[in-house]
C-alpha distance (Angstrom), angle and dihedral (degrees) to the residues before:
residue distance angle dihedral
X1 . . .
X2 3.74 . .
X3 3.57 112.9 .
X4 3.83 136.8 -174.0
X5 4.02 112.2 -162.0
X6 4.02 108.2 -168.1
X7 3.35 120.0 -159.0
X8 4.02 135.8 175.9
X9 3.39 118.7 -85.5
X10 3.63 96.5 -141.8
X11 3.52 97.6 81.8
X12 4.17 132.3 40.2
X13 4.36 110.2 -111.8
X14 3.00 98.5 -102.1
X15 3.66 104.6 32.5
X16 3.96 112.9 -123.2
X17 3.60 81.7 -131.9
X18 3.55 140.5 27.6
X19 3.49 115.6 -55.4
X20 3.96 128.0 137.2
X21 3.91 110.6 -140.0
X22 3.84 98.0 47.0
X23 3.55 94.8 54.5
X24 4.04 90.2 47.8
X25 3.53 86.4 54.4
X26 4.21 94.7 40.8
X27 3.94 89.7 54.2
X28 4.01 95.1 34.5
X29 4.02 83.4 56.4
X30 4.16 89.7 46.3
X31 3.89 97.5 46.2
X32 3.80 87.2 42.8
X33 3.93 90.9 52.5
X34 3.81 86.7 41.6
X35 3.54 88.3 61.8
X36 3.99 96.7 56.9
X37 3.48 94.9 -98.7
X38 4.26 118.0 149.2
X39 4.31 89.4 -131.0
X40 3.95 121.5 179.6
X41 3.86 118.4 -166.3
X42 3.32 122.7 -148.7
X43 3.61 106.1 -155.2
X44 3.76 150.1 120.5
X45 3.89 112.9 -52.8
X46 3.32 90.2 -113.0
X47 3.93 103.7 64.0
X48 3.73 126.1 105.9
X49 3.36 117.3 -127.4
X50 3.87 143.0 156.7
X51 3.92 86.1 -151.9
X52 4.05 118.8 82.4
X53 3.86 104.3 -86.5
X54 3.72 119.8 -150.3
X55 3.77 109.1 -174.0
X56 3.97 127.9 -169.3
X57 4.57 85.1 -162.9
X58 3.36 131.2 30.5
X59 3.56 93.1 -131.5
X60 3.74 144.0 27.7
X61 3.80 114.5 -81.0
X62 3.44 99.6 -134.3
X63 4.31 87.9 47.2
X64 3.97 90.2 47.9
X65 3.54 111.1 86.4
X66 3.82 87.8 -165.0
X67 3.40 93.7 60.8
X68 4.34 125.9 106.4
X69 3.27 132.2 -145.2
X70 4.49 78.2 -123.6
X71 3.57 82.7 50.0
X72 4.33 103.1 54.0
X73 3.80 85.8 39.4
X74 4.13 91.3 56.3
X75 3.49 93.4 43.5
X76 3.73 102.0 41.8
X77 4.16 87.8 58.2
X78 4.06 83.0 39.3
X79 3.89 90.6 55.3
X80 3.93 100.9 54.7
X81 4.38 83.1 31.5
X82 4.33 82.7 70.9
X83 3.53 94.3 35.4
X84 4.00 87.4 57.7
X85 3.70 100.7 42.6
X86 4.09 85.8 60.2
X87 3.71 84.1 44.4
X88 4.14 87.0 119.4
X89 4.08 85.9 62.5
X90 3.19 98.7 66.7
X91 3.88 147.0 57.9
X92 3.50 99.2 -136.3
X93 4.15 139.9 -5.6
X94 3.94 113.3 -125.1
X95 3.80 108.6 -167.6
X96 3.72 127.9 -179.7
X97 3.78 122.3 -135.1
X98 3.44 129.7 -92.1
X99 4.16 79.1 41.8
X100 3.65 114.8 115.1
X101 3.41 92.1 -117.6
X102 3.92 112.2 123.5
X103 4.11 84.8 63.9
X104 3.44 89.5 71.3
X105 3.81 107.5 39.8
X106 3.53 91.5 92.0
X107 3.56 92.5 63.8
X108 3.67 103.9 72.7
X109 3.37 148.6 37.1
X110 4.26 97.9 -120.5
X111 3.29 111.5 97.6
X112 4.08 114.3 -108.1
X113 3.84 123.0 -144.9
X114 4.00 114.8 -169.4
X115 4.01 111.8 -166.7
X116 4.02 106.1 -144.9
X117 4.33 95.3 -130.6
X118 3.79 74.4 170.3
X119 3.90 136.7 -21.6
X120 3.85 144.5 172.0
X121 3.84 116.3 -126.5
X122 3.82 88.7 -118.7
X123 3.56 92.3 57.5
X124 3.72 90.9 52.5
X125 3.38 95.2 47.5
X126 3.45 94.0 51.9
X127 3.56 92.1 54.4
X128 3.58 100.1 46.5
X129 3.85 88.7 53.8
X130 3.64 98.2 46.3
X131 3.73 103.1 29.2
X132 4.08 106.2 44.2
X133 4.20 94.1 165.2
X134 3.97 88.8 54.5
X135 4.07 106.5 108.1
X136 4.11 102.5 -148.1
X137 3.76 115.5 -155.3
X138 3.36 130.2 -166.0
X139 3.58 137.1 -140.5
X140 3.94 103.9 -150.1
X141 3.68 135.3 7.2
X142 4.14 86.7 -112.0
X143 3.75 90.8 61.0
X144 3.73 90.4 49.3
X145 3.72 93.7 51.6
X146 4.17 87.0 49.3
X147 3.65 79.7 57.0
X148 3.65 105.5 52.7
X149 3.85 94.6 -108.4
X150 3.69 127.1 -99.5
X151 4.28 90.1 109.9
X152 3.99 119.3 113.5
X153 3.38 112.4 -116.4
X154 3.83 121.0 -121.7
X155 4.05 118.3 169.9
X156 3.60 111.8 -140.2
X157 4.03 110.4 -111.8
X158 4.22 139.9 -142.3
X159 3.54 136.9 -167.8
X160 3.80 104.1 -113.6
X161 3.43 92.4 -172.9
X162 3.65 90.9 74.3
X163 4.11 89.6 44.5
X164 3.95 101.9 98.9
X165 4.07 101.7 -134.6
X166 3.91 113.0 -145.8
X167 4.11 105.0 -166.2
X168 4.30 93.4 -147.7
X169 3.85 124.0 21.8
X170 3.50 139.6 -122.6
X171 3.75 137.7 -106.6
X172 3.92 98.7 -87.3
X173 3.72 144.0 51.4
X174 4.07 134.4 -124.4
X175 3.38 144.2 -149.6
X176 3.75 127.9 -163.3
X177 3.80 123.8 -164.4
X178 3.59 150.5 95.0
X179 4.22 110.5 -76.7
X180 2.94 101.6 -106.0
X181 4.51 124.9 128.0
X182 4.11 94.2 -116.7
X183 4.09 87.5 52.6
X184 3.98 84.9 54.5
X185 3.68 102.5 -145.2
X186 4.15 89.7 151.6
X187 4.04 86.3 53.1
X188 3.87 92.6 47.5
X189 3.99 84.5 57.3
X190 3.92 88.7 57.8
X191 3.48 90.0 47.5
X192 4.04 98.7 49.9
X193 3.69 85.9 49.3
X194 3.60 93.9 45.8
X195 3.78 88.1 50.8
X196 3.99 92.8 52.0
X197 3.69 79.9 -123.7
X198 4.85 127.5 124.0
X199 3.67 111.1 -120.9
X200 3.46 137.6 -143.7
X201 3.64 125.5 -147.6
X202 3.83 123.6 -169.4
X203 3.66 111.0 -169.8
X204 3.82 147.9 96.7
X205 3.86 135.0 -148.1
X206 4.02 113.9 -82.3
X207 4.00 121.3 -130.5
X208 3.74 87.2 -154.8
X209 3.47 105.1 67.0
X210 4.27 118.8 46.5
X211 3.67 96.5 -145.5
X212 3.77 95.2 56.2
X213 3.95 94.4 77.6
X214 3.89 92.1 51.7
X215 3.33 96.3 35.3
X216 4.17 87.8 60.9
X217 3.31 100.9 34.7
X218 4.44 86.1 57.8
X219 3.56 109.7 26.4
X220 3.97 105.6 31.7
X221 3.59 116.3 20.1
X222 3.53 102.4 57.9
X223 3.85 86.0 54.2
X224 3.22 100.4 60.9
X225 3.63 109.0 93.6
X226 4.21 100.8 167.6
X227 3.61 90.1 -101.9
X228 3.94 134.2 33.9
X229 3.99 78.9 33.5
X230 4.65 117.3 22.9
X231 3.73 114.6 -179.9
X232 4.16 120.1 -152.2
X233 3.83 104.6 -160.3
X234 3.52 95.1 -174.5
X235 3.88 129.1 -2.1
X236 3.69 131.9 159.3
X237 3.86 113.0 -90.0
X238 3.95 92.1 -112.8
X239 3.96 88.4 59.5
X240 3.70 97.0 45.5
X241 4.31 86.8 51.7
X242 3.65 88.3 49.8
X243 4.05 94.2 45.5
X244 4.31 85.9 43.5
X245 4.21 83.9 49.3
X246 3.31 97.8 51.1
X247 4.25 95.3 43.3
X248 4.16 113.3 98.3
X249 3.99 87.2 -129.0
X250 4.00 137.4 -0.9
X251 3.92 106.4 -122.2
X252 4.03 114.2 -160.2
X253 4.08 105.2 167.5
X254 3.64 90.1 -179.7
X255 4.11 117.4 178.1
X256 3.53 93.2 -163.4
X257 4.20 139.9 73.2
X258 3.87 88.3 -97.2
X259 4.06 101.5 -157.2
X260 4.02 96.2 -142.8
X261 3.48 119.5 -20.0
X262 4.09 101.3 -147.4
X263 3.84 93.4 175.7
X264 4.09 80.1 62.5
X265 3.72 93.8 64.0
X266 3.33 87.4 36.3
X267 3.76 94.6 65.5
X268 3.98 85.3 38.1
X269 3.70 87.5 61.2
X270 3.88 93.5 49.3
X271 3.84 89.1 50.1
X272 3.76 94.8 -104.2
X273 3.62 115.8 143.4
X274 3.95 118.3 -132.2
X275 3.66 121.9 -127.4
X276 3.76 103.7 -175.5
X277 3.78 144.7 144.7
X278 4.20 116.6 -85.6
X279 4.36 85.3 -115.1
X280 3.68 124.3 131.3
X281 3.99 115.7 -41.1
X282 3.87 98.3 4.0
X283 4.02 104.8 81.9
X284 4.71 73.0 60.8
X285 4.27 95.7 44.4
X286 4.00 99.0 35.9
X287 4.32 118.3 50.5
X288 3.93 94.0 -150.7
X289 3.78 91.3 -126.0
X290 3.41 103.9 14.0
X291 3.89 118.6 55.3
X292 3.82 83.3 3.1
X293 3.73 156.2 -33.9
X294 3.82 133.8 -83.5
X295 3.81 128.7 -153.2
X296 3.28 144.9 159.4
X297 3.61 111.5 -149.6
X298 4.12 124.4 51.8
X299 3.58 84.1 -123.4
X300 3.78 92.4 57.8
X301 3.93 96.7 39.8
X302 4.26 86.8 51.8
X303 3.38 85.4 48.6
X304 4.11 84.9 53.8
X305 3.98 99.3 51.6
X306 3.94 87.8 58.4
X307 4.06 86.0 58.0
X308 3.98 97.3 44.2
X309 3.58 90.4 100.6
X310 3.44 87.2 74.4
X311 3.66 91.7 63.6
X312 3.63 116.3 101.2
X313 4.08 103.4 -132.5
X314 3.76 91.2 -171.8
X315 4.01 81.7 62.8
X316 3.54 92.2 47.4
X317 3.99 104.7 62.5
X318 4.45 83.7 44.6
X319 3.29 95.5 54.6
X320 4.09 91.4 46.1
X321 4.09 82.7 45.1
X322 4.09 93.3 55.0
X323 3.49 98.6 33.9
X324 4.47 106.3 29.1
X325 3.55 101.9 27.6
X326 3.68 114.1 131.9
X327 3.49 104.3 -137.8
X328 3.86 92.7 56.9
X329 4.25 87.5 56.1
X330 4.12 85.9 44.6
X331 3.85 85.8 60.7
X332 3.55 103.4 43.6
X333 3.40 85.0 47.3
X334 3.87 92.6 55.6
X335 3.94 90.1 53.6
X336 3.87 90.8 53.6
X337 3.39 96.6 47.5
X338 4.26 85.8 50.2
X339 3.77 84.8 50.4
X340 3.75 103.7 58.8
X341 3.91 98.2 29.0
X342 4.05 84.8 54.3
X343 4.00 91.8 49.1
């Protein structure tokens, strides 16, 4: 099949650092290309890809210190604008949310798929009532529910080949995410000190989201004292999988209906347990028990990191093999996209 995958243009595919829908996108558009398909990317300029890229920018938006705020939003709508005007090329359009995508669905007769990395029910229901030929996919079966139902559900994937697997942990805990108060960086410092345990937190202030700024500048930098608590802004994503690796357990408090969670199965796949909050996709990435524990309160989750050495790590990078790996989402991908194009 020929296959356009379009991303945002904001950030590189992959990411240079951690980051969860670029890399779903990165190994979707490997596995794809695996699997004989004729894939074009439309992505940043600066993306690696064994697909075709076409790219609007040389660079990432958020990595260009040239670029506007005018400028992303012209060349985010510019991006998917190409990638529809070749729209007779290919088999089927595969867009990425927040991509402007849907708006042009009902301009051509190629199917469109848009994968939900996140959405508000609005939003969806605005598209489903003014787009009927979009195909909206789903990440878990929490977002789905969230939705109303109706969405096919496609778990993001990683390579866990690439995940370095460390078979006992080490005398700290980490926490991977942007800083921002429903990602809960400030409550995984009460927790790690509740614990009697250093943590690491991996993470940098957002531009996106208003509250993130504040929100560091009060609750987690003046925490972060170099040693019961370090702080990575930015690191490259093979450092921040050899920092989760080495960690005793992954803590991700999260106050919010987190869509996926790939840094999860990340940390599955390096043997790290989770210790997490029950919210959106977690009760389907962490087995309370098994690859994990779930809680609700900090109490509860400190509680957890004194039983992860209960938790078999050997378990935890299988389970993230059967159930995360990327190849499996690159083939059910390939039989959705051969289920619209043939209707």
């Amino acid at each position: 099949m020929k296959i356009a995958q379009i991303a945002s243009i904001c950030f590189a595919v992959p990411p240079r650092s951690h980051g969860g829908t670029e890399i779903a996108i990165d190994r979707l558009t490997r596995g794809l290309v695996e699997r004989g398909h004729d894939v074009t990317l439309f992505a940043s300029g600066d993306s690696i890809t064994p697909a075709r890229l076409h790219a609007v920018v040389p660079r990432a938006t958020q990595d260009d210190p040239s670029s506007t705020d005018y400028l992303e939003r012209e060349m985010e709508v510019r991006n998917v604008a190409e990638a529809y005007a070749e729209a007779g090329s290919f088999d089927v359009l595969h867009s990425h949310w927040p991509t402007p995508a849907a708006y042009f669905s009902a301009t051509v007769a190629t199917p469109s798929v848009l994968t939900y990395a996140y959405i508000e029910k609005a939003l969806h229901d605005y598209y489903r009532s003014r787009f009927p030929n979009l195909h909206t996919v789903c990440v878990t079966e929490a977002q789905n529910r969230m939705l109303g139902g109706g969405n096919p559900v496609i778990r993001y994937g990683i390579d866990v080949d690439r995940v370095p697997f460390s078979a006992s942990g080490g005398d700290y805990l980490i926490t991977v995410g942007r800083l921002v108060p429903h990602k809960g960086a400030d409550r995984a410092i009460d927790i790690a000190a509740r614990a009697g345990l250093p943590l690491v937190i991996v993470g940098d202030v957002t531009p996106y989201l208003a509250e993130s700024e504040p929100y560091f500048e009060t609750r987690v930098r003046p925490r972060v004292d170099g040693a019961r608590v370090r702080l990575f802004r930015n690191l490259p994503n093979a450092e921040v999988l050899a920092l989760v690796a080495g960690a005793r357990a992954f803590l991700f408090p999260i106050s919010w209906e987190e869509p996926f969670g790939l840094v999860v199965a990340e940390a599955l796949a390096a043997g790290t347990p989770g210790v997490a909050t029950p919210r959106g996709s977690l009760p389907e990435l962490v087995e309370d028990g098994v690859t994990g524990f779930l809680a609700a309160s900090d109490d509860a989750l400190a509680d957890a990191v004194a039983r992860v050495g209960e938790i078999d790590r050997a378990r935890c990078r299988r389970e993230a093999q059967a159930r995360f790996g990327y190849r499996r989402m690159a083939a059910e991908y390939e039989a959705f996209y051969r289920k619209i194009a043939g209707a």
